[in-house]
N, C-alpha and C positions, 0 to 999 in steps of 0.2 A: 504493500500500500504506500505511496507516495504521499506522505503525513504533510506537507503543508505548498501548497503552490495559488494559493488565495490570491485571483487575478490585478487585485489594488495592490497586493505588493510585488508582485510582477510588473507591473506597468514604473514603479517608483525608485525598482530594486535599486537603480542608481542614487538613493539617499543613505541605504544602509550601511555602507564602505565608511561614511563619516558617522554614525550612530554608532555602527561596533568603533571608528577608533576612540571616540568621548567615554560611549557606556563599557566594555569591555574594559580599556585601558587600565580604568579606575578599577574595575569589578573581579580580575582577575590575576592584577598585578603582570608581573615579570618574573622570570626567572633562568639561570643560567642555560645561554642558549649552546646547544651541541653545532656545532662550525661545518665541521666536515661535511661533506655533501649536500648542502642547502642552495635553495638557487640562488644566484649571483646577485649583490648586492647591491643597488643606484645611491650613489651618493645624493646628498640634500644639501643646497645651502646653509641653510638655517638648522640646526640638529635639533630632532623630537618633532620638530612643525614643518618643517621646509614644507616637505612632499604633500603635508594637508592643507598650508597655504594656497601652495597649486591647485590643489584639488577645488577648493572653495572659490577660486579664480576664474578655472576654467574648464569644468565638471569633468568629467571623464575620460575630455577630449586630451587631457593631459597623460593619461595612460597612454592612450595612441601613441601618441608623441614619443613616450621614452620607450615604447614596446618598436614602433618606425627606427629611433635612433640608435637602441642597442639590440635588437632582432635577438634577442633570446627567447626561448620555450615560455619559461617561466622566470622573471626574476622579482626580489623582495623589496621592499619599500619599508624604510622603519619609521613608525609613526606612534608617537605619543608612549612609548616602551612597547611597541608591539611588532610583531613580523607583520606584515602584508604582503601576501603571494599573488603575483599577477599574474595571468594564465594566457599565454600568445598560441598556444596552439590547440590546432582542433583534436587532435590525438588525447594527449592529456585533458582537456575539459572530458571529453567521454569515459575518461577513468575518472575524476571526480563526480560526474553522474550517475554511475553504475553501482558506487559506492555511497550514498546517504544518511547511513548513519556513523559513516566516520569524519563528512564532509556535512557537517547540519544546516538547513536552508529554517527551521522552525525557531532557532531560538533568537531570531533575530528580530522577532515579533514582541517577543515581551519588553523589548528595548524601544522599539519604533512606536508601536500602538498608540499607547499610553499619550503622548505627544502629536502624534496626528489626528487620532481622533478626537482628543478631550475627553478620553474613560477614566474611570474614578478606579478606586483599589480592589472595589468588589469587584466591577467586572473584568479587568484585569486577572482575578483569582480565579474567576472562573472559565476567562478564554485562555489561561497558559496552565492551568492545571491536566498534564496528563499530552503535553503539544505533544512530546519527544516521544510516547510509548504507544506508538497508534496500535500496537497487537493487543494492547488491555482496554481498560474505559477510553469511551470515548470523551471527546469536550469539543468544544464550541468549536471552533478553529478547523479541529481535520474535520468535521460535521459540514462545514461550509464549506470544505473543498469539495466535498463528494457530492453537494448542491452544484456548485460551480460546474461538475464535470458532466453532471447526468443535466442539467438544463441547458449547457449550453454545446452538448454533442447534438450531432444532426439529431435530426427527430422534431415530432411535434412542436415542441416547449421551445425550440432555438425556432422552429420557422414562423411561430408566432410573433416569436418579438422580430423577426426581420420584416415580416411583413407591415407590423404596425410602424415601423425604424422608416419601410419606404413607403408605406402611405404618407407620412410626416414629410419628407423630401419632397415628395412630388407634389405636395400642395405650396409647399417654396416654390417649385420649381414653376408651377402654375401660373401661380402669381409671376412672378420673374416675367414670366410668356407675356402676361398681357401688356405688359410696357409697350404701346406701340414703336416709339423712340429709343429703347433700350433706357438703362440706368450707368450712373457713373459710383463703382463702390472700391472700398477697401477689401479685397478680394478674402482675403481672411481673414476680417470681420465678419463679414457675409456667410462665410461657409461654418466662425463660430458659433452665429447664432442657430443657421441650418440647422449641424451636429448637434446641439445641445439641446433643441427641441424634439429632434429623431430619436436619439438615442436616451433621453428620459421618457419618450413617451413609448419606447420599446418596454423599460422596465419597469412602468409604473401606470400604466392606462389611462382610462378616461379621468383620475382625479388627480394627475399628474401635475405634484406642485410649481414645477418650471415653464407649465402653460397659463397655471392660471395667478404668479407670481414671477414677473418677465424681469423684474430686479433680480433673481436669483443666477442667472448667467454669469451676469459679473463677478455676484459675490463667489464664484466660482471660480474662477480667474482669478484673483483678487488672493483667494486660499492659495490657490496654486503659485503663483506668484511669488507668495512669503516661505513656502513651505520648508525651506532649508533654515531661515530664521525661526520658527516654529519647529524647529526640530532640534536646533542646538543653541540657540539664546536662552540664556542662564534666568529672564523675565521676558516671555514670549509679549504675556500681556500689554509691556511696554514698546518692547523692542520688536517686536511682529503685531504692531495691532493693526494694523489692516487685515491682514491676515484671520488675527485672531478673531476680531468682529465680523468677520465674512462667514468663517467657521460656524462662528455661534448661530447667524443666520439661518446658512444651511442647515443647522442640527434643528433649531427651531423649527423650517419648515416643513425635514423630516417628520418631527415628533406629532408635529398634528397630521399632517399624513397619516402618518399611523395610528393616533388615535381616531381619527374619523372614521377607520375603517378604511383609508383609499386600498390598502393593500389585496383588498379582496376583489379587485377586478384590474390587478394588477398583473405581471408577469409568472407565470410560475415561478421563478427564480426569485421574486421578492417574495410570494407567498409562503415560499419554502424555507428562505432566509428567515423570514418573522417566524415561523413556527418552530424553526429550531432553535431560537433566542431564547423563545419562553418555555421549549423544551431542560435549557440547560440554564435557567434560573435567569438569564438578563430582563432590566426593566427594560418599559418600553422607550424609553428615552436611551438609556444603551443600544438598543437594537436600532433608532436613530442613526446614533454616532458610527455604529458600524457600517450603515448603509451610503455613508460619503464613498465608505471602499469601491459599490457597486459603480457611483456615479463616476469618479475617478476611471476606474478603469476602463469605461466603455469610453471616453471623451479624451485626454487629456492627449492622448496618441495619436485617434482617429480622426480629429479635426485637422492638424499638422501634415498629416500624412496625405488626407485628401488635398489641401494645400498644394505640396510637393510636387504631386502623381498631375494634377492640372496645368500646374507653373509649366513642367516640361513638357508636358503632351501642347498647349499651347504656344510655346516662346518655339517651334518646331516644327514650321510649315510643315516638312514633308510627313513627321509620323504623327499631325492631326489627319491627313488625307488617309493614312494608314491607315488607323485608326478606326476614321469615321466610312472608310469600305470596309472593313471587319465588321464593325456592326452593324451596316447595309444588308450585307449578306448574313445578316442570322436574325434581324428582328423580324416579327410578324406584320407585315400588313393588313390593314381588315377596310376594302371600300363598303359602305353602307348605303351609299345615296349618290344616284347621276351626277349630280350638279358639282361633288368633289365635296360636300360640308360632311362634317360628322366622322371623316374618314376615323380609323382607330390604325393606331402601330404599338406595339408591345413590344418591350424588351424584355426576354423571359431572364430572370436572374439565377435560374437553379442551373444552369448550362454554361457559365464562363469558364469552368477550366476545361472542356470541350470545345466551344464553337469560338472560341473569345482568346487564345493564345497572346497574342500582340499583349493586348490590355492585361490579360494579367504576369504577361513579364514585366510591361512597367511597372505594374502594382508591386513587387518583388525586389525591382531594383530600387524602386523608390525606399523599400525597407532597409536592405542592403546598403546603400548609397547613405542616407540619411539617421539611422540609427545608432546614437552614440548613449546606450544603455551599459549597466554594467551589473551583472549577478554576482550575488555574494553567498558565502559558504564557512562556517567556526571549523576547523578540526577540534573534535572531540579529544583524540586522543592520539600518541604520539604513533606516527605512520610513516612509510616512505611509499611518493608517488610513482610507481610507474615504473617501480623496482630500480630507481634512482636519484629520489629528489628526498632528502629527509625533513620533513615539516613535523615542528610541535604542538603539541594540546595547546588548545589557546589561541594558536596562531589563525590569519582572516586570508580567504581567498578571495579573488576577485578574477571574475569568467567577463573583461571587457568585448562587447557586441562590436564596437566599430573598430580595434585594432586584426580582431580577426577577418572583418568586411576587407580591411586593407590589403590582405597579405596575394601577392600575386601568386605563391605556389599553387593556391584554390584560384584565384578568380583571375589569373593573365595579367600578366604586364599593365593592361589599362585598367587596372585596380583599381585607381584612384579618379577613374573617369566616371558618369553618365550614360551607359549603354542599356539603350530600353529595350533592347532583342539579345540582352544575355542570359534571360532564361527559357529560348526558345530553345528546343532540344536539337535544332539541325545547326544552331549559331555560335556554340562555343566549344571550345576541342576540352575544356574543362567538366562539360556534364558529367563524364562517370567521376571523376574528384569528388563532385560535391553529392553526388546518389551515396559514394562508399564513407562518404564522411559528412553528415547531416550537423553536427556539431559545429560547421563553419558557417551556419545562417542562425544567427546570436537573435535574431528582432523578439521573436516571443519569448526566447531565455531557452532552457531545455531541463531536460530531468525533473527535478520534483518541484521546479518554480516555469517550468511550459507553462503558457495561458490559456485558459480555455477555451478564453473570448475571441481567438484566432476567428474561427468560424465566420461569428456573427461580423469580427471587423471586415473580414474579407469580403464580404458579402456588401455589408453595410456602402462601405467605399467607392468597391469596386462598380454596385451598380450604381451607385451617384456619379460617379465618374464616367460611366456608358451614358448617361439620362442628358447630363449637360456638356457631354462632347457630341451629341447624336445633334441636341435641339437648338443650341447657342453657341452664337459668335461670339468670340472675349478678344477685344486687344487691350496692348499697356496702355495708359493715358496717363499725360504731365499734371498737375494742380489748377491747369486752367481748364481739364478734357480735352487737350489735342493728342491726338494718336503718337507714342515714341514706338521704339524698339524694347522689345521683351528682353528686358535682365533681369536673371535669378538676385532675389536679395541675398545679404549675407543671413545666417545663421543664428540664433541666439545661443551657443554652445557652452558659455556659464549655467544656464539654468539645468541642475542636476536632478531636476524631480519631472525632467522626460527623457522618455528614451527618444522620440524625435523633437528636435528641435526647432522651435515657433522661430516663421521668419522675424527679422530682423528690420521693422522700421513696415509703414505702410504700402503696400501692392495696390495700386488704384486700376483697376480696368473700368472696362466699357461694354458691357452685356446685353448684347439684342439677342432674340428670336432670328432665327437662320430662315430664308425664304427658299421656301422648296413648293411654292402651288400647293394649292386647295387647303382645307382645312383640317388639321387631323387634333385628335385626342390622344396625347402618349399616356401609356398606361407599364405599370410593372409586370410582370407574368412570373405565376409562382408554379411552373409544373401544371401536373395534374392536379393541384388542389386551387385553382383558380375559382 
């Protein structure tokens, strides 16, 4: 049983690498390290903090950097009195996955929790009681992973909340249509409020408090924003209160949610979340706090990512044309009426990794390219990895996503490039690399912190990304709306509480309705359960 891979902390894992070096540091002390055979050492400016300076600087991307400039498998980082193991190869993270309970991914929970959500000491007692021994009682925690895993594998329960994810989209996207003139916006502004309307009303239904409280987007943003301040500021209160005021928001609008009963014509996966709350003794204001997890993970990724995967399919005359004859050829047409009104076209979404190849290699590379996450791992107990690497109890691994995206022995010399047809299976002499070593695509994590919510983002995205490359024209536009040239912005690659990175400064386009004759109604296609 894979004892803790709770999608909110998957999506975050890149906060945990500074929580264990603060909480552990302190909690576990030091003690005389064995030299011999341990990975190779990086020196720090500054000793005890250099390397976490960095870190809090320029999130994870700073691993890249020393994994790029000294190419070792594995070397250590010493921080705050502790080892920190950084993992460059795909070989080794798969001997760290295989093994779980000598590499623990759960107890980094009882560190983080507490601080992110705003739990009190009971609930705390009661969601890390028992994290580490999933073969005996159960508790809150491995209980919600196995929610996590049964509601969001295929089946009923995930296509429910995808379908309500793109009815929500396509009533954006509607509206968008009827702009005779087009609109001039902040492109991902645009696409945050999309996501955050879709994907809350996937998990929370008709009494869904982010529809019918449109302030709460921000204060969403707003938490995330702070989240690293709220996570290691010694008076979050003071020193993260935007943040912290966002939070409380949030949990507030949770709480009456859930006391109203919204949750009962909500997603299976929230109703299954609350019933095991008050299975394992949480009030209902904890079971609140917990629920920022659900909102976190579905959003905080998926907005960025749809961002990305647009940026380059439009700044890219030729693979829009690509593209948009890819899904020429596979949506449905439906004429209704002589005169051309009424016509219908469908895009069916259960068939993209089928009929839809192009689109979802970008979707992939866009992960690839763009994901600077970083998984984290305690050794329990003294071990050597890989029948070569001596690491001690105590000691913190770290499974960096974007130094491995770098490395050309997996992904060819232009590593460090943009190529939206490199995971077409006839386009890279690398495909059998990466089929016998899965370990080298980091975006959702692996082992016992993989996300469940893979599925529904794929999905989510990918058909948002089919809907408004099929129906609208996008160019760049200046601050007065004169048409420029498509340049990708930079990156926000400090902010360490995402695995993708929110561009950098405002994307202004220019979005009309594409004239193609007569009149159609686009519609989603879910299969046979249309």
């Amino acid at each position: 049983m894979e004892i803790l891979d709770y999608p909110s902390l998957g999506f975050v894992s890149a906060t945990l690498c500074v929580i264990a070096f603060v909480g552990f540091a302190c909690k576990l002390g030091s003690r005389p390290r064995e030299t011999s055979h341990i990975p190779p050492i990086i020196p720090q400016a500054i000793p005890f903090v250099g390397h976490l300076i960095e870190i809090v600087k320029h999130g994870f991307g700073y691993l890249e950097h020393l994994g790029a400039k000294h190419k070792h498998r594995i070397f250590t980082l010493q921080i705050l009195g502790k080892d920190v193991h950084v993992v460059n190869s795909p070989d080794l993270i798969m001997a760290v996955q295989k093994t779980p309970r000598i590499y623990d991914f759960s107890v980094f929970a009882t560190t983080m929790l507490p601080r992110l959500f705003d739990l009190d000491k009971e609930a705390m007692k009661l969601a890390s009681t028992n994290v580490d021994h999933p073969g005996g009682s159960w508790n809150f925690i491995v209980e919600t992973s196995r929610i996590f895993h049964r509601c969001l594998s295929p089946g009923p329960s995930l296509e429910k909340m995808e379908r309500a994810a793109l009815t929500a989209i396509l009533g954006h996207l509607d509206e968008l249509a009827s702009k005779p003139d087009g609109v001039v916006l902040d492109l991902f502004a645009w696409l945050r409020t999309m996501m955050t309307v879709s994907s809350t009303e996937a998990l929370y239904g008709p009494q869904n408090p982010f529809t019918k409280r449109p302030e709460l987007e921000q204060a969403l943003w707003d938490w995330e924003r702070d989240l690293t301040r709220l996570l290691l500021a010694p008076a979050p209160a003071l020193l993260a209160r935007k943040g912290y005021r966002a939070r409380s928001r949030l949990i507030n609008a949770m709480n009456d949610y859930l006391e109203r009963r919204g949750h009962e014509t909500g997603s299976d996966l929230t109703k299954a979340r609350y019933q095991a709350g008050l299975t394992y003794g949480l009030s209902v204001p904890n079971i609140a706090r917990f629920e920022l997890g659900s909102i976190m993970g579905v959003l905080i990724n998926s907005t960025p990512t749809l961002f990305w995967m647009l940026a380059h399919i439009y700044s890219d005359a030729q693979l829009l044309t690509d593209v948009r004859m890819e899904l020429s050829l596979r949506r449905t047409n439906q004429t209704t009426a002589q005169d051309g009104k009424n016509n219908k076209r469908t895009i069916d979404t259960t068939t993209f990794r089928q009929v839809s190849p192009l689109l979802l290699s970008i979707y992939q590379e866009t992960l690839r390219f763009h994901t600077h996450n970083s998984s984290s791992r305690m050794v329990t107990q003294d071990t050597i990895l890989a029948k070569q690497y001596r690491l001690q109890a105590g000691s913190i691994i770290q499974l960096p996503g974007g130094a491995i995206h770098a490395l050309p022995s997996i992904w060819g010399a232009d590593a460090h490039e943009f190529q939206p047809r490199r995971f077409l299976a006839s386009s890279t002499p690398h495909a059998d690399k990466m089929k016998l070593r899965p370990a080298a695509f980091r975006s959702f994590g692996g082992g016992v912190s993989l996300c469940p919510g893979r599925h529904f983002a794929a999905t989510e995205i990918c058909a948002a990304a089919a809907m408004l490359v099929s129906r609208f024209e996008m160019v760049a536009v200046d601050a007065r709306g004169e048409r420029v040239e498509w340049r990708l912005p930079a990156m926000q690659v400090g902010r360490i509480t995402s695995s993708i990175p929110l561009p950098k400064g405002d994307v202004r386009v220019r979005v009309s309705a594409r004239k193609e004759g007569g009149e159609w109604r686009w519609e989603f296609g879910f299969g046979g359960s249309d």
